[in-house]
KEKE-3310 file (N, C-alpha, C; in steps of 0.2 Angstrom, whole numbers, plus 5000, padded with zeros to 4 digits):
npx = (5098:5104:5092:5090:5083:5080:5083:5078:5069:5063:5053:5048:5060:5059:5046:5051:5061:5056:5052:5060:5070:5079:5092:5100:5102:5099:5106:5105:5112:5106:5092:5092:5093:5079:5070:5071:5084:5097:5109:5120:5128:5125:5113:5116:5124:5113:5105:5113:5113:5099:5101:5105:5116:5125:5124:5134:5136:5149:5159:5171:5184:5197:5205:5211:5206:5191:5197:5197:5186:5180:5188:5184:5170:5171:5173:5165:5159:5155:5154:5165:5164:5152:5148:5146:5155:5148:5153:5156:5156:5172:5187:5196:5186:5188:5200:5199:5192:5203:5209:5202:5198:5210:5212:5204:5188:5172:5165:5154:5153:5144:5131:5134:5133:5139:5146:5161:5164:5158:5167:5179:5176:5175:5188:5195:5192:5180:5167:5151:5142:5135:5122:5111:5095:5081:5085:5093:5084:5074:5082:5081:5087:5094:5094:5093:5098:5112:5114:5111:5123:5137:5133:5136:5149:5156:5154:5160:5173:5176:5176:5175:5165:5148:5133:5122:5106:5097:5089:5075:5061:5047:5038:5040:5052:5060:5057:5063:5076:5078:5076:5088:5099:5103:5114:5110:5097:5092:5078:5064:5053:5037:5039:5042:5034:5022:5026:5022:5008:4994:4980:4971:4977:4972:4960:4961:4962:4955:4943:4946:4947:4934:4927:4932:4930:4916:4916:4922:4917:4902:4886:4882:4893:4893:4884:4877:4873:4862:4844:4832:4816:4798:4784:4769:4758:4763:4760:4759:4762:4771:4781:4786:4794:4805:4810:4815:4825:4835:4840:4836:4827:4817:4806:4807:4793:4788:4778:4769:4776:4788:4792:4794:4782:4782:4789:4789:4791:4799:4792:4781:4775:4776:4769:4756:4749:4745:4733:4729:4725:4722:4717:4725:4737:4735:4734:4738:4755:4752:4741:4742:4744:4752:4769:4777:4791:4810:4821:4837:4849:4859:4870:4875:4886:4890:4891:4879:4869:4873:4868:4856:4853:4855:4845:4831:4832:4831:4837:4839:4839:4831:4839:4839:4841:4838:4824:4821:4822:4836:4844:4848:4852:4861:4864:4873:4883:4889:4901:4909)
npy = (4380:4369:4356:4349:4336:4336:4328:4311:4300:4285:4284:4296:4300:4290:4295:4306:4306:4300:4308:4310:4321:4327:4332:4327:4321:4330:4325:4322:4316:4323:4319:4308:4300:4306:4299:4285:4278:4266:4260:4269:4267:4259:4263:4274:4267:4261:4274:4279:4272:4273:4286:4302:4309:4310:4317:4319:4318:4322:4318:4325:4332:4334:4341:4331:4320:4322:4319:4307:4301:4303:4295:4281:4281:4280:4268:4260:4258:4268:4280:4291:4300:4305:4308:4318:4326:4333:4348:4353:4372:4377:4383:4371:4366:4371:4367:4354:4353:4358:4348:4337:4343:4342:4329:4328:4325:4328:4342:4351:4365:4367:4374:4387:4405:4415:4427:4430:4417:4409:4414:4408:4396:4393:4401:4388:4380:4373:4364:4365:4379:4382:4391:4392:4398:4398:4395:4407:4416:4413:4417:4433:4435:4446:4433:4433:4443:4437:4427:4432:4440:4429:4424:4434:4435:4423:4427:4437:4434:4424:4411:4394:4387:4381:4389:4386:4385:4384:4375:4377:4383:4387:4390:4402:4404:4397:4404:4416:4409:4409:4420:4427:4420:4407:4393:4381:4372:4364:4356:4352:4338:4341:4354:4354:4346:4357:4367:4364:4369:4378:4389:4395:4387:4375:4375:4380:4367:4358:4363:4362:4347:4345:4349:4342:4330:4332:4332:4321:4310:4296:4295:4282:4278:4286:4284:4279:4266:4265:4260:4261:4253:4251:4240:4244:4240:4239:4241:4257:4258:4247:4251:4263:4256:4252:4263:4265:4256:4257:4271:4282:4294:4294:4283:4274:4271:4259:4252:4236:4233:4236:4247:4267:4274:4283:4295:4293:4304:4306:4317:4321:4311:4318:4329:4322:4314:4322:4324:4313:4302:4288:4279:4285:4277:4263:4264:4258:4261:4263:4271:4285:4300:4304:4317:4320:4312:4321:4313:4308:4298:4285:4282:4296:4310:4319:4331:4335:4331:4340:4352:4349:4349:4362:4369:4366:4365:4355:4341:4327:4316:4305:4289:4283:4268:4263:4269:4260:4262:4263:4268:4282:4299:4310:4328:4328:4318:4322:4328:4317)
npz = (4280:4291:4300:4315:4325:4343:4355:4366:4366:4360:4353:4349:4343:4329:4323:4318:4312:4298:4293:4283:4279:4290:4298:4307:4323:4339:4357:4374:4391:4400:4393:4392:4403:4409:4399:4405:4403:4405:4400:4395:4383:4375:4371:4364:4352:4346:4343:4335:4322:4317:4314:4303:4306:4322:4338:4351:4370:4374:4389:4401:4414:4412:4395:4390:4396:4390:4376:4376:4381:4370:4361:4367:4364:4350:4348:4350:4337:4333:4320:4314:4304:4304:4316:4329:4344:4358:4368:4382:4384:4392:4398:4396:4388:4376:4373:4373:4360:4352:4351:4348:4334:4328:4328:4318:4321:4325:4333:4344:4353:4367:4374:4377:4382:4381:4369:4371:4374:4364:4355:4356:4355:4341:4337:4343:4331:4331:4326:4326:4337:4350:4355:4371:4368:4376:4388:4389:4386:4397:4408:4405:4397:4383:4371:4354:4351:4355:4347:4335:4335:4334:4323:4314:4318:4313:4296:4297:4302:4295:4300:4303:4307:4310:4317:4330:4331:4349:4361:4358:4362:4356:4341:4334:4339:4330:4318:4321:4321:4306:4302:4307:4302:4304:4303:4309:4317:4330:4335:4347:4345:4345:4344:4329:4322:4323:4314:4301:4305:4302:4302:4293:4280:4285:4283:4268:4261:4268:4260:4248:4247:4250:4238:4230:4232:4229:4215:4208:4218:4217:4220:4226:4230:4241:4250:4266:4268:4275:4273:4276:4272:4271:4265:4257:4263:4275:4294:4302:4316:4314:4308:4312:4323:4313:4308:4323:4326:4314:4318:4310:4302:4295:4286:4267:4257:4249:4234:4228:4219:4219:4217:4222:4232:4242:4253:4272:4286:4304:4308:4298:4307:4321:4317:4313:4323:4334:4329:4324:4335:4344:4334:4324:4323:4320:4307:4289:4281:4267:4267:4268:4263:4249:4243:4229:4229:4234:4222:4218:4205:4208:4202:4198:4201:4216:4215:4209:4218:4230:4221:4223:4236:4239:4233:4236:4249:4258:4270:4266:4255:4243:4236:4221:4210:4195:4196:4206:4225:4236:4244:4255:4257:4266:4269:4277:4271:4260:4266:4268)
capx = (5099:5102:5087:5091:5080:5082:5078:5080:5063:5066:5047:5049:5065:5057:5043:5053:5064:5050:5050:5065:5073:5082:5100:5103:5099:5105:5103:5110:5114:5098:5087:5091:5091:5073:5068:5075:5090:5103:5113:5123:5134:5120:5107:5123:5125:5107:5105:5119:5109:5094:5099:5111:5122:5122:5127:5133:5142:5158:5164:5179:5188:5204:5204:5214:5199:5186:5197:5200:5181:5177:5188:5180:5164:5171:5178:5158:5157:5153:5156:5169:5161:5143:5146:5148:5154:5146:5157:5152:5163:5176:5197:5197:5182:5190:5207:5198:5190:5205:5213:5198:5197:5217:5211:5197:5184:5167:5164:5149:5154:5137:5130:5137:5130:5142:5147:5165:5162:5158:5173:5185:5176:5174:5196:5198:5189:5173:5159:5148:5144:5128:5119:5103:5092:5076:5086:5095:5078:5069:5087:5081:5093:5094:5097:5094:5105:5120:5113:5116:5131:5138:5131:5140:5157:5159:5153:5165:5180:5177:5176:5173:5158:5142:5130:5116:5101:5095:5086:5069:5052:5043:5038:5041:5061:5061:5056:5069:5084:5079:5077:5095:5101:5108:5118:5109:5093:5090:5072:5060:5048:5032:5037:5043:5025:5019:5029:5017:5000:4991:4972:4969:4981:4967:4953:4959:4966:4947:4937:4949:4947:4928:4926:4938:4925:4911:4915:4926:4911:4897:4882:4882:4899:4896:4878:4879:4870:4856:4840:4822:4813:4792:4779:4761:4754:4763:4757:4762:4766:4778:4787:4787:4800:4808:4812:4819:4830:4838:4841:4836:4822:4813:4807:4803:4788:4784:4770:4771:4780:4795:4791:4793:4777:4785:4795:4788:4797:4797:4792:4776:4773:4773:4762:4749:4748:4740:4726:4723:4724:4726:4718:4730:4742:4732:4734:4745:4755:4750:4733:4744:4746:4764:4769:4783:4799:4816:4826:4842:4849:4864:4876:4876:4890:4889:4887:4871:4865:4875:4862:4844:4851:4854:4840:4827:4833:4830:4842:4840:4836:4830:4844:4834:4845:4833:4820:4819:4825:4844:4846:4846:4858:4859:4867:4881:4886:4895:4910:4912)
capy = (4379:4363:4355:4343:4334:4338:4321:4305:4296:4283:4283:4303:4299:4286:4297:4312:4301:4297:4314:4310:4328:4329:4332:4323:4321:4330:4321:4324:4312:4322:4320:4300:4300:4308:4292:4279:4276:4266:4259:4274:4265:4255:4270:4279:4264:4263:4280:4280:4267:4280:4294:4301:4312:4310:4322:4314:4321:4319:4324:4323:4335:4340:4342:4325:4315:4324:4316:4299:4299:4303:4290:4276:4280:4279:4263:4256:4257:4275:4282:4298:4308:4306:4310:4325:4328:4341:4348:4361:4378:4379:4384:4364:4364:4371:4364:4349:4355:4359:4341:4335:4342:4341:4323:4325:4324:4333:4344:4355:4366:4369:4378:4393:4408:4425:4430:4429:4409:4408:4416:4405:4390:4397:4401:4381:4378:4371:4363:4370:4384:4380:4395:4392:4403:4398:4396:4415:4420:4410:4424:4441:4440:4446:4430:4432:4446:4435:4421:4435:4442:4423:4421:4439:4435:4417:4428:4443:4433:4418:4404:4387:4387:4382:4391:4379:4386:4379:4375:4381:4383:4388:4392:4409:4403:4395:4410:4419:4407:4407:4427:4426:4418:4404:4387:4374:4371:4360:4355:4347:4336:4344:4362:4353:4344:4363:4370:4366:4370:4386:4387:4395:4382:4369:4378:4378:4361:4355:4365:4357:4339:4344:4352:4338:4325:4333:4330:4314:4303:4296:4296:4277:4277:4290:4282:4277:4259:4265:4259:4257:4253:4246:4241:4251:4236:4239:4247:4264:4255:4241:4257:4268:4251:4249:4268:4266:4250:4261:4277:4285:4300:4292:4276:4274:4267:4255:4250:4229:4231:4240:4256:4271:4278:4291:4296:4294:4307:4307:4327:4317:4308:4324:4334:4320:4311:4328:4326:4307:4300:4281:4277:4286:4272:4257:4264:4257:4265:4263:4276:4291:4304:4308:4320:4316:4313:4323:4309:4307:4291:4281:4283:4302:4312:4322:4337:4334:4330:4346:4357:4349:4351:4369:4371:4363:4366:4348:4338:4319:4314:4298:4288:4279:4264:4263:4268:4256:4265:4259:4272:4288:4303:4315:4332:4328:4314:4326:4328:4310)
capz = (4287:4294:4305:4318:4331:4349:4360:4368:4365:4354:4347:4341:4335:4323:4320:4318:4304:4296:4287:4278:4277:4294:4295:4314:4332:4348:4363:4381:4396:4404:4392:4392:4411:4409:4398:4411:4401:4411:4397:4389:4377:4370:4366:4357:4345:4342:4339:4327:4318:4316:4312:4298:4310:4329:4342:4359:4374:4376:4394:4406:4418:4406:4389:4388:4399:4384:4372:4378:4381:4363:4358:4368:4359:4346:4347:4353:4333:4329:4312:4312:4299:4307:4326:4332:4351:4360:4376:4386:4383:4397:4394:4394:4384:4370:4372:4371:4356:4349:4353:4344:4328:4326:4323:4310:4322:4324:4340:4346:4359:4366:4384:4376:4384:4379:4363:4373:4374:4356:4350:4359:4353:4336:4334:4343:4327:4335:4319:4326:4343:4353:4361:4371:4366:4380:4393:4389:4388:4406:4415:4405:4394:4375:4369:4350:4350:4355:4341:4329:4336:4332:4317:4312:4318:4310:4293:4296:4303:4291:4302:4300:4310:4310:4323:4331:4338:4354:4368:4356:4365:4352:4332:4336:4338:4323:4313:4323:4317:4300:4302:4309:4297:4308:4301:4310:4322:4335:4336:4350:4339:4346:4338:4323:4323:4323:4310:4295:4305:4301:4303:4286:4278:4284:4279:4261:4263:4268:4255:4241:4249:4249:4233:4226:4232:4223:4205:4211:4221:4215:4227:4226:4236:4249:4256:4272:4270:4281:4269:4281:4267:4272:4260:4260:4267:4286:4299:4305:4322:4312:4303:4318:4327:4312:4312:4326:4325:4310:4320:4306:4305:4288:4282:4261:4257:4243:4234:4229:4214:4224:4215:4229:4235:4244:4261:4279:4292:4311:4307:4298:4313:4326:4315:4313:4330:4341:4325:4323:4342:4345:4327:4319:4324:4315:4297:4284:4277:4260:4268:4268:4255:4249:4239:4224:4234:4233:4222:4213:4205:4214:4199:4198:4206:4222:4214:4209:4225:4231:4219:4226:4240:4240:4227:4240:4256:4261:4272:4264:4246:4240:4233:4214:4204:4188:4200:4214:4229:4238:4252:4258:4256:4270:4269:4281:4269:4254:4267:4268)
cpx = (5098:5095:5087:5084:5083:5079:5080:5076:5064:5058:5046:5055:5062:5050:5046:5057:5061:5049:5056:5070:5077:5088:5103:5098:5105:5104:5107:5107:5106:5092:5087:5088:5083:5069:5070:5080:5094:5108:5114:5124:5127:5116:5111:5121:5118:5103:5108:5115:5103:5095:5106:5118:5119:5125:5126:5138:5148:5162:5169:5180:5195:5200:5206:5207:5192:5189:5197:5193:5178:5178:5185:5176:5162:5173:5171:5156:5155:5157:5160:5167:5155:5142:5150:5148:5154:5152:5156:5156:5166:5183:5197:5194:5186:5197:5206:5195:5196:5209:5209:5196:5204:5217:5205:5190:5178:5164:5159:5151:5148:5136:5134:5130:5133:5143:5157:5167:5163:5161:5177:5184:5177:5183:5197:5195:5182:5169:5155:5148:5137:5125:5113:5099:5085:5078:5089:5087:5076:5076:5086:5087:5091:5098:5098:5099:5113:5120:5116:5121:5137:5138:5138:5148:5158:5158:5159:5172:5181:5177:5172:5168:5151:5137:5122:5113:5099:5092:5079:5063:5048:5042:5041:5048:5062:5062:5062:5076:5083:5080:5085:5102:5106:5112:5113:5101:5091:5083:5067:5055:5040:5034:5038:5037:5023:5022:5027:5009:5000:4982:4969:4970:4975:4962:4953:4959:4958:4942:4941:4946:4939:4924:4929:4932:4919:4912:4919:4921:4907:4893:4881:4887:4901:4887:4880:4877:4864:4850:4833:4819:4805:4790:4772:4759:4755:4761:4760:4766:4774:4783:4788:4795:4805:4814:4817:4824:4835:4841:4840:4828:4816:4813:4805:4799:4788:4780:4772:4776:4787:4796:4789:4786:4778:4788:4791:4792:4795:4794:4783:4771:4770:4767:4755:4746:4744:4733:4724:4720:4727:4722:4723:4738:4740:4736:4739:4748:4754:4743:4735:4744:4752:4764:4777:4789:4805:4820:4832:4844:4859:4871:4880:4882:4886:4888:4881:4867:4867:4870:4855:4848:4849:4849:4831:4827:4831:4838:4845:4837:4836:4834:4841:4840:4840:4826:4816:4825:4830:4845:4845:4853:4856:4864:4873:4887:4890:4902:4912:4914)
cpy = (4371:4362:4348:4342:4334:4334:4317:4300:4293:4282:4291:4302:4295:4290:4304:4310:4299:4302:4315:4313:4330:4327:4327:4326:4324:4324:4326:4318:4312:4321:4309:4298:4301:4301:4287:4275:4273:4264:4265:4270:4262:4259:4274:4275:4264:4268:4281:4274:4270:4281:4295:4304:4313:4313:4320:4320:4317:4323:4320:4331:4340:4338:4334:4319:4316:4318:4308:4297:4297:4297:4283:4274:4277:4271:4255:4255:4262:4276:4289:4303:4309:4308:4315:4325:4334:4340:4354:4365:4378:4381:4376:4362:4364:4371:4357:4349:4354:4352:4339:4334:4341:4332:4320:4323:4330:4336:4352:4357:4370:4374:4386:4399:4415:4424:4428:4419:4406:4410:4411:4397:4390:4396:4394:4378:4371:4371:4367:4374:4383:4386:4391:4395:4401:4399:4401:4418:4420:4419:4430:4442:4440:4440:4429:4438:4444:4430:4424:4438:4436:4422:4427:4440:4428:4420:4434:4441:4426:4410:4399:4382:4387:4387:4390:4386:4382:4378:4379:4380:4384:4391:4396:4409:4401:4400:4414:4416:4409:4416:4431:4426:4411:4397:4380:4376:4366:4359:4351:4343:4338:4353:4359:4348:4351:4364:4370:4368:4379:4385:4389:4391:4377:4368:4377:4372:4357:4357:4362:4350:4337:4346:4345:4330:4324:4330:4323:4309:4301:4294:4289:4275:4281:4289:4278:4269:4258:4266:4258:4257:4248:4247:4245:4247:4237:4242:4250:4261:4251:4249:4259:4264:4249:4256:4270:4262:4252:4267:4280:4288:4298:4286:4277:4269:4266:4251:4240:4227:4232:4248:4261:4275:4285:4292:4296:4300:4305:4315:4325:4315:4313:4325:4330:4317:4314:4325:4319:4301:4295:4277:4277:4279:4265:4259:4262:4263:4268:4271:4283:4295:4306:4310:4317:4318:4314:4316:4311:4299:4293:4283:4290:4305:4318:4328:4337:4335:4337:4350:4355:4348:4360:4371:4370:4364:4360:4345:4329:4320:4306:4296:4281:4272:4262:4262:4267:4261:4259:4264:4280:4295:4308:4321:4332:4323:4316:4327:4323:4309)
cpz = (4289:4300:4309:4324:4337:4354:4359:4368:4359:4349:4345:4339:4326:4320:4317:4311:4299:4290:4282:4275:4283:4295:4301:4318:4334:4352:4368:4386:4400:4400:4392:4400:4412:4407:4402:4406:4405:4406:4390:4383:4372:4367:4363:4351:4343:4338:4333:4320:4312:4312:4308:4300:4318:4333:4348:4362:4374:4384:4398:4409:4416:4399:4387:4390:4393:4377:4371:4379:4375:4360:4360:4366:4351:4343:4349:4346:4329:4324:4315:4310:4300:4312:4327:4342:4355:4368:4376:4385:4391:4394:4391:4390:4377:4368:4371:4361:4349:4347:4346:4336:4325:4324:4318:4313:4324:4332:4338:4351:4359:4375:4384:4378:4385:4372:4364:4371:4367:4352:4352:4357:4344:4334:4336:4337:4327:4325:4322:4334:4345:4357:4363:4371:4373:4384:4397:4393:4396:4411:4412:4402:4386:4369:4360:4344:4350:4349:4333:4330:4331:4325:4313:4312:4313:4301:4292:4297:4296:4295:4302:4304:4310:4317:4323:4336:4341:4358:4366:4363:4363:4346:4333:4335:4333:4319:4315:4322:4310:4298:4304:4303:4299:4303:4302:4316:4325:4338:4341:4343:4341:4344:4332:4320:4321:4316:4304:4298:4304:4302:4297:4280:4279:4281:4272:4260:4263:4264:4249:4242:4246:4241:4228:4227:4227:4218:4205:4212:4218:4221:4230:4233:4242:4253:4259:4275:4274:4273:4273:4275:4270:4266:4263:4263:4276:4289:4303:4310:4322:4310:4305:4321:4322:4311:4316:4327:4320:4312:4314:4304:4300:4285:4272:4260:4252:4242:4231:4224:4213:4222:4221:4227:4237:4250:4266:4284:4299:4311:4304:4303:4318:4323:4315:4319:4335:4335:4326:4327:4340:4338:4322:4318:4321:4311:4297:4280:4271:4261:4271:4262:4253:4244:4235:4228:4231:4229:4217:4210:4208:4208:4195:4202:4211:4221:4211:4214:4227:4228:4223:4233:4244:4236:4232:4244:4262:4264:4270:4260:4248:4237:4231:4212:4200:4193:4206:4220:4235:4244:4251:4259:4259:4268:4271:4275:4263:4256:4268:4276)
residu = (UNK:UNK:UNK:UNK:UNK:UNK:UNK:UNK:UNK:UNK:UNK:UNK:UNK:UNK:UNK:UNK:UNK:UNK:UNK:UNK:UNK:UNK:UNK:UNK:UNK:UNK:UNK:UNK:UNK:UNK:UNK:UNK:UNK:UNK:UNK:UNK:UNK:UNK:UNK:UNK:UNK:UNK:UNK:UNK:UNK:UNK:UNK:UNK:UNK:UNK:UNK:UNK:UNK:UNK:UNK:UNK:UNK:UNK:UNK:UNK:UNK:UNK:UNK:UNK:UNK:UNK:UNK:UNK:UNK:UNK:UNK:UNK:UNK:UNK:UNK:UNK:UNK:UNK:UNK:UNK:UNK:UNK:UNK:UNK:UNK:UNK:UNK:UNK:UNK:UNK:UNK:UNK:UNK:UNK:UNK:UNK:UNK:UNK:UNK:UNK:UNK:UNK:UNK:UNK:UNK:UNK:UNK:UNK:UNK:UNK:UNK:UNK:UNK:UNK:UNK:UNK:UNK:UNK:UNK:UNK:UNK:UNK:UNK:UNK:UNK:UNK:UNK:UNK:UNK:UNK:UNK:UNK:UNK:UNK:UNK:UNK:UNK:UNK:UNK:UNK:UNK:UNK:UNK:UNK:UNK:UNK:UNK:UNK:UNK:UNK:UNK:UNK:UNK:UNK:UNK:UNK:UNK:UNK:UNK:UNK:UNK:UNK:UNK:UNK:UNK:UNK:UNK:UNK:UNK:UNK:UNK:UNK:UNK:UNK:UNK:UNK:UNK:UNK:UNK:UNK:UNK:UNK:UNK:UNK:UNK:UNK:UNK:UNK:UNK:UNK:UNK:UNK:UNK:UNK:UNK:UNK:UNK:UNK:UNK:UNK:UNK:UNK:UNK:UNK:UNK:UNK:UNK:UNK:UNK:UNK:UNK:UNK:UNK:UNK:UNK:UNK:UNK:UNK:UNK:UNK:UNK:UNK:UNK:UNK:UNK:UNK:UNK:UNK:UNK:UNK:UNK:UNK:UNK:UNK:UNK:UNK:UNK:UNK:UNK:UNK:UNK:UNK:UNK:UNK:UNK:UNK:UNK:UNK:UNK:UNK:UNK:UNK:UNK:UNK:UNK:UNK:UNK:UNK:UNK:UNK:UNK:UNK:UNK:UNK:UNK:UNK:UNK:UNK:UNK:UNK:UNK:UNK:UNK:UNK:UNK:UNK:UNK:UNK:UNK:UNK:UNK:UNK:UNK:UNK:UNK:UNK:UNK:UNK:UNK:UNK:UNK:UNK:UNK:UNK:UNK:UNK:UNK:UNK:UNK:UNK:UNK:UNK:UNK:UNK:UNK:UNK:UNK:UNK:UNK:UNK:UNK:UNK:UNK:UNK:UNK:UNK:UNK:UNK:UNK:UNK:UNK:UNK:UNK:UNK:UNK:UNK:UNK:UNK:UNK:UNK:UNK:UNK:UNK:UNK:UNK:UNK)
# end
């Protein structure tokens, strides 16, 4: 099934090209008009530049006015075998149509909206048949019943017709051409944005990425740079300020040699401050007791850390290089 872009915006066109599997662009006069287009002729050749087949209006009043328009466009520099002009279904539509292809050209007879309509462009030997499928729908009518009708006659009589779905609104339609079994679709670029989302797709997609990081990183390269590090000589007060100039819940304490002593926390802090008043705030740190502090060293992977964290049930490790302490490795820090 072909998959075209349905739109006049020339930054989803480039991001919609971008994906390097789309067959063409539609456009229409209203959706340029919608962008403040004022120069037709010029946003044609551009387009034509884009994209690998372009799908433009072609209108007029007879069938000879459709033709005579088609060839002007053509004559702005458009390629033959890449343009397709769409013309609305009328008697003249598809007298024009057949004008059209009698000279090797590519015609969309689109704004189809009976099964009647789309036979008559279908025998002018019309490329492709354009139903619009939302807009059926917005009047209460069974429109994916006429899209298979269509589909069904070009299939049983043999015609040389593709059949475009159109005028989507949503995933939902997509599924419905491809369950159809249509020719071609015509796609706004925000469902065709949707088209790979799912929410369990992300989910694995995130546990791989996380999972992938584990045996991948070393803790060296997913610390945050955040190191408070005082010696035992400072006082509580200084490493309460520096604490905070850190945002960071825990300083490490070392003794003169840079060997850690052991971790401070704000959790430290609460519990002793109701007990040891406005002395409590003198001491050094060095006149605390610390017990042997959570570490790992810096050039270990993430699974490591990963087990003492789940092994501990701590939120921050010490992060060692041949001992001397380098930073601090919080739990959030394994999804990077």
């Amino acid at each position: 099934m072909e998959l075209y872009l349905d739109s006049a915006n020339l930054k989803e066109i480039e991001e919609g090209f971008k994906l390097g599997f789309l067959n063409g662009l539609t456009t229409t006069p209203t959706f340029m008009q919608r962008e403040g287009i004022t120069d037709i002729d010029k946003m044609i050749v551009k387009l034509s530049k884009m994209v690998p087949v372009l799908q433009i209006e072609a209108l007029g009043n007879t069938a000879e006015e459709v033709l005579k328009e088609a060839e002007r466009q053509l004559k702005l520099g458009l390629n033959p075998k890449t343009t397709v002009f769409k013309i609305p279904v009328s008697l003249e539509g598809v007298r024009a149509c057949k004008m059209l292809r009698n000279k090797g050209y590519l015609v969309n007879v689109h704004l189809v909206y009976t099964l009647q309509q789309a036979y008559m462009a279908m025998q002018a030997g019309a490329t492709y048949v354009c139903p619009l499928v939302g807009r059926l729908q917005d009047q209460g009518h069974d429109a994916l019943a006429l899209v298979e009708q269509c589909v069904d006659a070009v299939d049983y009589y043999g015609y040389d017709t593709k059949i475009m779905f159109s005028s989507v609104r949503t995933t939902e339609h997509v599924r419905n051409a491809i369950n159809i079994g249509v020719h071609t679709i015509t796609v706004p670029l925000k469902i065709l944005k949707s088209l790979t989302d799912n929410n369990f797709t992300t989910l694995g997609t995130d546990q791989f990425i996380a999972d992938t990081r584990l045996m991948t990183v070393r803790i060296k390269e997913a610390i945050n740079g955040i190191n408070p590090i005082v010696k035992a000589d400072m006082k509580l007060t200084d490493a309460i300020i520096k604490m905070t100039e850190y945002g960071f819940g825990c300083v490490t304490v070392v003794n003169k040699d840079g060997s850690v002593k052991g971790i401070f926390t704000d959790g430290d802090l609460r519990r002793a401050l109701p007990k040891g008043g406005k002395d409590f705030l003198n001491k050094k740190m060095g006149d605390f007791t610390y017990g042997v502090p959570i570490s790992i060293e810096s050039d270990l992977l993430l699974n490591e850390a990963a087990a003492i964290f789940k092994k501990t049930n701590v939120d921050t490790i010490l992060v060692t290089s041949k001992g001397k302490p380098v930073g601090m490795l919080d739990i959030q820090d394994l999804k990077g």
